[in-house]
Structure formats: C-alpha cells, structure tokens
N, C-alpha and C positions, 0 to 999 in steps of 0.2 A: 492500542490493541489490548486483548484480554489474554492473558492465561488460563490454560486448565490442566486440569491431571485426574486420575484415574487409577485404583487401586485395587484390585485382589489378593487379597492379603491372607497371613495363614491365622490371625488374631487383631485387635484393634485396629482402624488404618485411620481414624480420625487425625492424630497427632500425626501421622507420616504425610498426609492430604495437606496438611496445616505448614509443615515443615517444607513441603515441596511449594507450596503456593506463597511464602516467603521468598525461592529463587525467584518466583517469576513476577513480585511486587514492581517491579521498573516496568510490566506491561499495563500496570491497573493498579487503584487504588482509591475507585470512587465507591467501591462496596466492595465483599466477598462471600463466597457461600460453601459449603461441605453440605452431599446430601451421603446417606449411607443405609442402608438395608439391615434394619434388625429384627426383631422378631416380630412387631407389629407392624412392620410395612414400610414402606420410605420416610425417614426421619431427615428434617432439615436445619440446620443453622447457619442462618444469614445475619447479612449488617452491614450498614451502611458505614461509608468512609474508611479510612485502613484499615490491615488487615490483622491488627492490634483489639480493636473493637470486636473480629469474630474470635480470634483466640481468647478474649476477655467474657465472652458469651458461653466460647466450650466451657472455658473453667466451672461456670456457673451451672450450664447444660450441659454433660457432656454425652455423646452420641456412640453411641456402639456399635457392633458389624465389622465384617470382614472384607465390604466390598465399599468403594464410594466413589466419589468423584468431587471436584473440587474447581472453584473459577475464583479468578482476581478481576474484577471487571473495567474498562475505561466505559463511560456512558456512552452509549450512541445514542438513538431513539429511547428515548426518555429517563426522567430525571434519576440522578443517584439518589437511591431510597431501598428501604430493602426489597419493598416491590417488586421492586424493579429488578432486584440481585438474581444472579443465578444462584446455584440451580433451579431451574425452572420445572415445575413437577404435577401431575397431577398423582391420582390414587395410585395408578397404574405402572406410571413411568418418571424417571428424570432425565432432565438433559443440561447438558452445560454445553455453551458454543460459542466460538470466536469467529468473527464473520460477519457477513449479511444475508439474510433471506430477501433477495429482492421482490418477491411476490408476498411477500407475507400478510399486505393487507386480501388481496385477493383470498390467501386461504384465511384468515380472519374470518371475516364476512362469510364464508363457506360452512364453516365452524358454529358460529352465531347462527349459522340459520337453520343448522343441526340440532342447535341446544346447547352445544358447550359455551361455557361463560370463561373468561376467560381474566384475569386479572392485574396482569400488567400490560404498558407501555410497549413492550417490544416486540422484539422480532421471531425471538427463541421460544417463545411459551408454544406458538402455534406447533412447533415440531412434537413438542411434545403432546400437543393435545391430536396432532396430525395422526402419530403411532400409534394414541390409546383409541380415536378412532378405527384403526385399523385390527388393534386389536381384540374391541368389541364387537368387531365383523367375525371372528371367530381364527383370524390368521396368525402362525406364530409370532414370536419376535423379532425372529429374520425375518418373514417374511413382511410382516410392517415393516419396517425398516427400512428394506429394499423398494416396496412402493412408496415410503415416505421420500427417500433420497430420491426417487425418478418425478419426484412433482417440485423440490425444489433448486427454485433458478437465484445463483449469485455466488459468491464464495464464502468461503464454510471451515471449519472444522466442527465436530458432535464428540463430543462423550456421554453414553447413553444405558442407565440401568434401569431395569424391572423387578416390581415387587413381585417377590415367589419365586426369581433366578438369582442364586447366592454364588451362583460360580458362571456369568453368564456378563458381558459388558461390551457393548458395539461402541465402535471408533469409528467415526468417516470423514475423507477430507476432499477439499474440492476447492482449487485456491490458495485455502489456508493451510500452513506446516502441522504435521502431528507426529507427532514418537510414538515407535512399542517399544517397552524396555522386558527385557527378559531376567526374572527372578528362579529361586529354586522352592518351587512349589509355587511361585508369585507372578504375577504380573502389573504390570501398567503402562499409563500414557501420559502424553505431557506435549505442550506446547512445543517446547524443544527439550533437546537432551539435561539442557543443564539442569533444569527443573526435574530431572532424575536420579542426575551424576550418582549422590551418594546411593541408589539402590540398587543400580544394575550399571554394568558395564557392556552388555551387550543391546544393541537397540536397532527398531527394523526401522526405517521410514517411508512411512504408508507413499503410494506416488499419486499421480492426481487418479480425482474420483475415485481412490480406492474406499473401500471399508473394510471394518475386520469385524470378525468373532472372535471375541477373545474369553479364554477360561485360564483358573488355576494352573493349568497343564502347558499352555500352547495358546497358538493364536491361527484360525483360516485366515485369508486377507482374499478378496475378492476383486474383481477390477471393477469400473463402471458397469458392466454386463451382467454382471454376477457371477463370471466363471472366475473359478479359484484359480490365485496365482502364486508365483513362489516371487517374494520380497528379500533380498539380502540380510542376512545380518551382521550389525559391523563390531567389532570391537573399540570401546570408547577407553581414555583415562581421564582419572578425576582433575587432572594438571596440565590434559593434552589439549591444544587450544583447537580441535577437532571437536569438541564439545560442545564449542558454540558455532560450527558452521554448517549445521543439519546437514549432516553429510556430502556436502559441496568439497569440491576442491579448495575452493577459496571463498574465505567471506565477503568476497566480491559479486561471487556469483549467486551465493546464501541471499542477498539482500537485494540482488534481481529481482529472483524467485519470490521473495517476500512482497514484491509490490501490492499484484489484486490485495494483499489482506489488508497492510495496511494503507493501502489508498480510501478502501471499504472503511478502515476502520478512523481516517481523517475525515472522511466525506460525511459520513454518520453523526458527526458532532454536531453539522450543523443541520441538516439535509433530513428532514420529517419526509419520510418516503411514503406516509399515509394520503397525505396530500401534497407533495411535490412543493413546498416553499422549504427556505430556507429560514433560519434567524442563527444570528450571530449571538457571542457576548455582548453586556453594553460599553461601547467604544466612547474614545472622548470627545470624538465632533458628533456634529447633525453633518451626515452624508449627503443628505439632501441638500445645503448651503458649502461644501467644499468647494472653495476657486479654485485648486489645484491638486495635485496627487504628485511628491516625489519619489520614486523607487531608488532604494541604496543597498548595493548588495557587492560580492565581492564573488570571481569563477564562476564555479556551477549555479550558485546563486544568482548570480546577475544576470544569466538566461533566464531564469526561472522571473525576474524583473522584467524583464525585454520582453520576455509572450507574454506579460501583466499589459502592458504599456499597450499594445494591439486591442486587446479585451476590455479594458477600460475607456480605450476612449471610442471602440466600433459601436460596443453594448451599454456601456453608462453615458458616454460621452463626456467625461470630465476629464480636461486637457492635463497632462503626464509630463513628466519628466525623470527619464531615466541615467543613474549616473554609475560608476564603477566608484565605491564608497571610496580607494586609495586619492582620487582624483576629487573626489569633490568638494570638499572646504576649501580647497587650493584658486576655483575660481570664480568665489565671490558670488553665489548666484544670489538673486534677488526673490525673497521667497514673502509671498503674500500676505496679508494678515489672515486668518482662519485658516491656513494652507494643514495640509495631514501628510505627513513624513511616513515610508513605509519603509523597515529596513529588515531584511530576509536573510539567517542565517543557519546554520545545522545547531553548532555549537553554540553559538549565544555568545560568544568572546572572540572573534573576529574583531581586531584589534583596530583597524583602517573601517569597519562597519560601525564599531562601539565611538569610534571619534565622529564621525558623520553625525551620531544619533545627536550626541551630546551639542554638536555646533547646530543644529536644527531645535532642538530645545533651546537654548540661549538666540534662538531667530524668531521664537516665541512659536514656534510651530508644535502640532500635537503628533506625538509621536506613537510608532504601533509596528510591533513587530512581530515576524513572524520566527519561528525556531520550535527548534527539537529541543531543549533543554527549560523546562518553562522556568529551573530556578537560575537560571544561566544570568552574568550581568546584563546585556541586552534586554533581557526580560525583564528584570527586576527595574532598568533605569527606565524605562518604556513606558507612557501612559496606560495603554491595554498592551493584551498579549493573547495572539491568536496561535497557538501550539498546532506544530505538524504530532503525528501521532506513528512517526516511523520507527519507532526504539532502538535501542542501538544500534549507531552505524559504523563498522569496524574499519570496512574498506576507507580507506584514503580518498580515490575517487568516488563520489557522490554518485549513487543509483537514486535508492528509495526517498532519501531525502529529499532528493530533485522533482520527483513526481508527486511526493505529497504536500511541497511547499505549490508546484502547480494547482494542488488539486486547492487547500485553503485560500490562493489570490482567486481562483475562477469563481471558489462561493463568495468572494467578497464582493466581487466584481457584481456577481447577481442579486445581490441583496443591494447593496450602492446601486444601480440599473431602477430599482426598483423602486426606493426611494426619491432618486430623481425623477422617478416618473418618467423614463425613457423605455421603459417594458410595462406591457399589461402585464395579467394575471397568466393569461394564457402563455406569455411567451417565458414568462419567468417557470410554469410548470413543466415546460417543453427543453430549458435547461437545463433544469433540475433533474430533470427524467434521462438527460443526456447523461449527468455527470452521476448518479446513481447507479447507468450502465458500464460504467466504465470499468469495476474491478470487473468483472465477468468478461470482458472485452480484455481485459490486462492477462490475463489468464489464458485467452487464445493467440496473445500476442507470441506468448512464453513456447508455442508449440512450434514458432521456427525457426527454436532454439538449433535443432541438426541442422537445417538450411544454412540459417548465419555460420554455422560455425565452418560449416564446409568452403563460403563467403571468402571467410576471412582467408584465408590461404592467398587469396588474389591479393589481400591489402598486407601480407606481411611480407609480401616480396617487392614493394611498391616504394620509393623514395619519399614519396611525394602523394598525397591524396585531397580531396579538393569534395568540399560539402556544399552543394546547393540548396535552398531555400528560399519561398518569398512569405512576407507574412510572416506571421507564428511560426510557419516553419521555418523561416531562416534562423530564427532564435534555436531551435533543433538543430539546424546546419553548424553555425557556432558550438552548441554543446554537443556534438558529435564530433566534431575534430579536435576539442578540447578532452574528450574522453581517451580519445586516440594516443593523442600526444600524450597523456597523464601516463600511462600505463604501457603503452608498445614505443613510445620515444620514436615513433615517425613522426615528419614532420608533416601537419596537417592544416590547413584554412578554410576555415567557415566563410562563406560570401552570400549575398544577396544573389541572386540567380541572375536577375537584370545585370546586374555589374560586372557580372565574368566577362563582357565583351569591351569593358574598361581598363584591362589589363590580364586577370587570370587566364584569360583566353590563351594568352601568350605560352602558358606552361602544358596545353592539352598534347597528349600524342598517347601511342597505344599502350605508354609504360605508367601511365597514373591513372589511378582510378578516379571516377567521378560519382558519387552518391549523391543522389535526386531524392529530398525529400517531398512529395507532393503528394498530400490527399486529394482526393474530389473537393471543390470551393471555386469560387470565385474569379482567386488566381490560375488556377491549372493550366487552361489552355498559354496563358504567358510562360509558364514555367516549360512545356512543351517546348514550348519553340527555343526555348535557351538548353534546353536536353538535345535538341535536333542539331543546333550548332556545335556541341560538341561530341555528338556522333561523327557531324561528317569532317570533325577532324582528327578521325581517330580516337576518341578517348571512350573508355569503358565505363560503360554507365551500369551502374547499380540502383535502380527505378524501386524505392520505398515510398508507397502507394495505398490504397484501398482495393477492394474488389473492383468496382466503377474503377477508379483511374489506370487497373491493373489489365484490366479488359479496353479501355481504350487505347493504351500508350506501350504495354508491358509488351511489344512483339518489337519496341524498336532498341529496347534497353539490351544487353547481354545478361543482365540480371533483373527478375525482379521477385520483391515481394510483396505480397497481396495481405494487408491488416485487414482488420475487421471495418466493416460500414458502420460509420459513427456522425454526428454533429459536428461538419467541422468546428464547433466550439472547442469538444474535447481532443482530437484528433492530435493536437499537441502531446498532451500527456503520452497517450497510448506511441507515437514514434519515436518517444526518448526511448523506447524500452528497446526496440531494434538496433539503434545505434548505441546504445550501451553493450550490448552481447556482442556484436562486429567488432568495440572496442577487444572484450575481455576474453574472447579467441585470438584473435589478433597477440595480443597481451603474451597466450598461453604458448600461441606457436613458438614465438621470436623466446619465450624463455625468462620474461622482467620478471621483474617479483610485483607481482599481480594489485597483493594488498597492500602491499609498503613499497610503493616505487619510489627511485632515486628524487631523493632531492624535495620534498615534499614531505607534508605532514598534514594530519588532521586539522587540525585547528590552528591556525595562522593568528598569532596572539602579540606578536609584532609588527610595527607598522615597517 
C-alpha cells in the first residue's frame, strides 16, 4: 500500500511532508515524492527507492511553500522509477493517491485523444490530467473535482493541490482510509493518524466517498452527493494506541475496513489492468512442467491453502496437495522430483510453517512463499517470495491478511493456468477482470456492516453454531467458525455442506444457528438442498449469498445477505469479509477482548 500526507502550513512544510512520510515508510518504499506550491507554480521532488534518496535530493534541491503534499509509494502498475513516483502533476494540478483507478485505461485513451500526453505508467497521472481537463473547461477546483470523483470507478484515496491556491487542498476517499488533522492556523492529511500524531491531536476521518475542502482555517467535508456534512472530531494521543486504529473501536475492525485498499493494493503488483494479464516475479520452477503443488500453512492461513487447492487444480489443473504445516513432516509424504512447495504465512516465523519449509527443501523441492513480512525468516529461507501487501496486522485474528494472501494464490493460479496452457487468452483476461473488480466489490461488501451486526445478536446467545460450505466456500465455512471461535469463544464447526447429514445433522434444532455460505456456481443448487434439510429441522439459517442466489433461495433462510455479483472465481475472497464482521460483533456483544483474546498470540513461533 502507499502513503500520503498533506500539509497547509503557516511557513516551510517540505521537512514536515518529509518527516511525516517517514511514519508511513512500512507502507512503501519503492519511490517517494513532495510536490509543493511556491511562487512559480508546482515544484516537484521525486526518487526512486527509499525515502532516504528523496530526503538526499531535498538537501541538494530544496523546495519551498506553505502547502504540499507528500506519497511513499509500493509499485502497482508500473515499474519503481521516479516516473512513475507520485506526485503526479501537471502545470495545473497535483495529486498523490493510494488506491486503484479501475477505469483508468479507458480515461487514458480519452485523454490521448484530447491531446493530453501523458507520462507514466499508472493509474494516478490520469486524475490529475482528468481535473486540469476540467479545469480548462473554465470550472473551478471544486467543481473539477467533483466531476472528476463522479467518473472514477475503484478504491481511492486523493491528495490534491492547484497552482494559484495557496490556502486551497481537496482530500477524497473511496475504499481507501484518509485523516484530517486539525492544526492552529494549519491543516492536514494522512493515510492514517500516525503519520500525523506529532502535529495535531485532533483528526476527522473522512467516511466513504467523502471529500473535503480544506484551508488554513477549517475543512467543508462533503458526502458522495456533494451535500456538506458534519464529520466528528476525535481527540488522539501521541502514546494512545487509538492512533493506530483510524478511529475503529478495535484494530480488528480497522483492518476489516482496510481490505478494498489493500486487496487493490496486492492485486496491482501483479495485475496490468491495461490489458487484463497478469506477471509474476521470476520464481524458481517452469510452472509449466510442475508435477505437483504442495500447500503448507497453519489456521487462517491454511483456508487461505484449502481455496488455493480448489483453484488450482479446477483452473491450472495441477494436482495439490494440501497439508496443516504442524502435521506435515510427521507423515512422510512422498514428494516428486521438480515438485514446488507453497507455504503461506502473515508473519513469516510460523514456527510448525518454517519446519515444513525447511524438510521440503532437504526433499529437494523448490520452495515459495507467500507473507506479509518480506524480510521475515520464511521469506529469507524461501527460493522466491511473493509478498501480501496488507501492512500491519495488529488484530490477533487474521482479517486482511487472509484476503490478500487469497488475493496473491488466485494470481498465481492464473498465471500457472496460463502457462500450462490450460486457459486461452481470453479466459485469463476474463479473470483478471474478475479479480481487479474485487476491491470495489470489497467495499460494498463493508456496507452490511449494520445488517451483520444486528446478526450477530442471534450467534452470541447461541451455544453451538455450525458453517456450511461446498467448494471454496467450505474453506469460508471453516474460516468462519474459526473466526468465531478465536474472538467470541463459542464453540463453532465448519463442515462441508454434503456431510452434515453424516453426523452434524444430529446437533440442528431451533437453538443453533446455521450459516450457509453459497454464491451463485455450480454447486448452489446441492447446497440448497442441504439448507432445506436443516430448515426442516428446525435450524436457523443465516443464507450468505449473491444477488442471484439471494433472489432464488433467500425467502427460505430466516436470514439473508445479498453480496455483490461476482466470478465465482473471486467470490471466496469477497465472503471472508461477512463472516469476519459476524465474528467481530459477536466478539463485541459477549464482551472478549476483541484484539488480544485469550490464549492466543500473533505469531505462533513455537512448535
């Protein structure tokens, strides 16, 4: 993910832009840029690689103005190079943004055939070239602005200034988290608070599709519509670990909320949204010639293995084997020559994952992992290393990391597909288009967030609750009742849908709840019929569904919710995100300690 920040200041802000984009170096740090407004018009300094290299550049160049803006970037769509670095600017305007423009070739090409040229690789130059178009039409800066955010589609944050307004700086979010922080005479903004802390203690945050106007004085905040609205303001401290939970109750629910962005901002690493293909790092096999695929993972990880295992062998068709990493050295498997070892973790020291790695290398196998920590040991002992891009994850139970380790197995999946020559062109575009829709879909997931929570009331008076799934969804059903159990300490079981009438059956009646994962696919109408048997035994079905399956089935559930219409390719991802929230109400009702529940820890570094 990237950082940015945003400054009105009462004299220089370059070093305070510089100092705050320091906080936010754990989001980026494949380039960095400061733009700022001095007496000749928008002045830039950019650079490739840390954020050492721009501060090495101010020294030499240094930049003046009282207003600027400031990004630390991870690459998405195209290479780290300063080109490529925010802020992105023309005469007119700059902008810095954390996010996806999912249309952005379309305005491209729009652009280009205007006359604008346009310079980099990405995604962000277009906004800005979008507003000075608009504001060679003769329309203010709000008002650009406002047509600019109503043409584009994906999730977002903007920092955004003009040459000629020294006390004038639009903020918009959509998706992506953004701060206002309140100074005296000052303002600014920022990714999160932290990247503020030392300059205000007071900070609004923007809510979806808001923007703002902000000046010296104050800040309008507007909604999606344009009608102005009133945003709280909270009091922060520099010590108080409210700092890092953008305003959530718990950094549980902070890093819910954070998916669309950085799902957007894993998906982007590999995913050329220009043309719908994917490429990878270079790995250590020919994917093309792998006799096999092991997955080694340990909890929330090892679902995120389990829906690999489905994906891989429907869509590439290279036969899997999936193992829970404590369990696997122990029974001797017999592992191929050329075989590719995958092993998925947050932290990268998963202690029963790191022993797996190591007896797979000594089996002569090539190994590759996947984590959030790229210098993590996992990583380091790994032949390649394909990085999630969810940054810090405080919660104990795994949200974001869980859907962005989805999101990097599905690109693998489609690139391996493609190599074996088990998809054309066409069908690899047609995924890729799935899984580029996906923040934006993440984002509508988040809005049944009051539904779940009102939900949850049913499962925290519940003994007993009971997850159906088939397919990829049952790997859902498993990490739904594993969320359950992490944080509300009821006692929960994920099942295969088919198999409840192999035993779970036995436990239905009107006092347990039943959760039906089923999008529209394949399986549906089987899953049906296993929601039907435990209706007519009494039990309350809670029907997590699409539109389509919410419209056929949703009159027999007692509950249902209705996601977005997706591929079932992705359709995984996007219903982790409901039963995460059912978890962490649930959670809220009963009273756990939400981030740090009993008995549990981050990082499990003992076997």
């Amino acid at each position: 993910m990237c950082g940015i920040v945003g400054i009105i200041g009462k004299d220089g802000v370059a070093s305070h832009l510089l100092d705050a984009l320091k906080r936010l170096e754990y989001r980026g740090y494949d380039s960095a840029g400061i733009a700022t407004l001095g007496s000749g018009g928008i002045e830039r300094r950019r650079a490739e690689g840390k954020l050492i290299n721009l501060a090495t550049r101010l020294t030499h160049e240094p930049l003046a103005g009282s207003i600027g803006i400031g990004h630390t970037r991870w690459a998405t769509h195209g290479v780290p190079n300063e080109v490529n670095a925010h802020p992105h600017a023309t005469e007119k305007v700059a902008v810095v943004h954390n996010g996806i423009i999912e249309n952005f070739q379309i305005l491209r090409d729009e652009l280009e055939t205007a006359g604008h040229r346009l310079a980099s690789d990405t995604d962000t130059e277009v906004v800005a070239h979008l507003i000075t178009k608009y504001l060679e039409d003769g329309l203010s800066p709000e008002d650009a602005t406002q047509k600019t955010l109503s043409r584009l589609e994906g999730a977002f944050a903007l920092g955004i200034i003009f040459a000629g307004e020294q006390d004038l700086m639009i903020a918009a979010r959509r998706g992506s988290p953004l701060a206002i922080g309140y100074g005296d005479g000052e303002m600014f903004i920022g990714s999160d608070a932290m990247a503020l802390a030392p300059l205000t203690q007071q900070i609004t945050y923007l809510e979806e599709g808001d923007w703002a106007l902000i000046t010296g004085s104050g800040v309008s905040v507007r909604d999606a519509d344009g009608t102005v609205v009133a945003r709280p303001i909270q009091e922060t401290s520099l010590s108080g670990a409210l700092t890092g939970k953008g305003g959530h109750e718990h950094f549980m629910l902070k890093e819910i909320y954070e998916q669309p962005q950085v799902i957007g901002d894993t998906l982007h690493s590999f995913v050329n949204p220009a043309d719908n293909t994917l490429t990878l790092p270079e790995l250590p096999v020919d994917l093309a010639s792998v006799p096999k695929i092991t997955l080694c993972a340990c909890g929330t990880a090892f679902y995120a293995a389990l829906t690999a295992k489905y994906w891989f062998e429907q869509i590439a068709r290279v036969p899997v084997e999936v193992d829970i990493a404590s369990e696997f050295r122990y029974r001797g498997m017999v592992m191929p020559e050329g075989g590719l070892a995958i092993f998925i973790s947050q932290s990268g020291e998963t202690a029963d994952t790191l022993a797996a790695l190591r007896y797979c290398r000594a089996k002569g196998q090539k190994t590759l992992s996947i984590v959030n920590v790229p210098e993590s040991t996992i990583a380091r002992e790994s032949d390649a290393v394909l990085p999630t891009y969810a940054g810090p994850e405080i919660g104990v139970a795994s949200t974001k990391a869980f859907t962005t380790q989805l999101t990097v197995l599905a690109s693998l999946v489609v690139v391996m597909a493609r190599a074996c020559g088990a998809i054309d062109g066409n069908r690899e575009a047609a995924l890729a288009a799935a899984l580029l829709e996906v923040p934006k879909r993440a984002a509508e997931v988040l809005n049944h967030d009051e539904r779940l929570r009102d939900l949850a009331g049913e499962l925290a008076a519940a003994r007993d609750v009971l997850f159906l799934g088939r397919g990829t969804s049952y790997a859902i059903a498993l990490e739904g009742a594993l969320k359950l159990k992490e944080i509300s300490y009821i006692h929960a079981e994920g099942y295969a849908a088919g198999e409840m009438k192999h035993g779970p059956i036995a436990l239905i009646n009107d006092g347990v709840p039943v959760i039906v994962i089923a999008p529209t696919d394949p399986l549906l109408e089987k899953t049906a019929s296993n929601m039907q048997e435990v209706i007519a035994r009494g039990g309350r079905v809670f029907f997590l569904s699409d539109t389509a399956g919410a419209d056929t089935l949703g009159d027999y559930a007692a509950h249902t919710i209705a996601l977005p219409q997706v591929d079932p390719f992705v359709a995984p991802i996007l219903h982790a995100i409901p039963v995460q929230l059912l978890a962490y109400h649930t959670a809220v009702l009963k009273g756990t300690d939400v981030d740090q529940p009993r008995n549990l820890a981050k990082s499990v570094t003992v076997e």
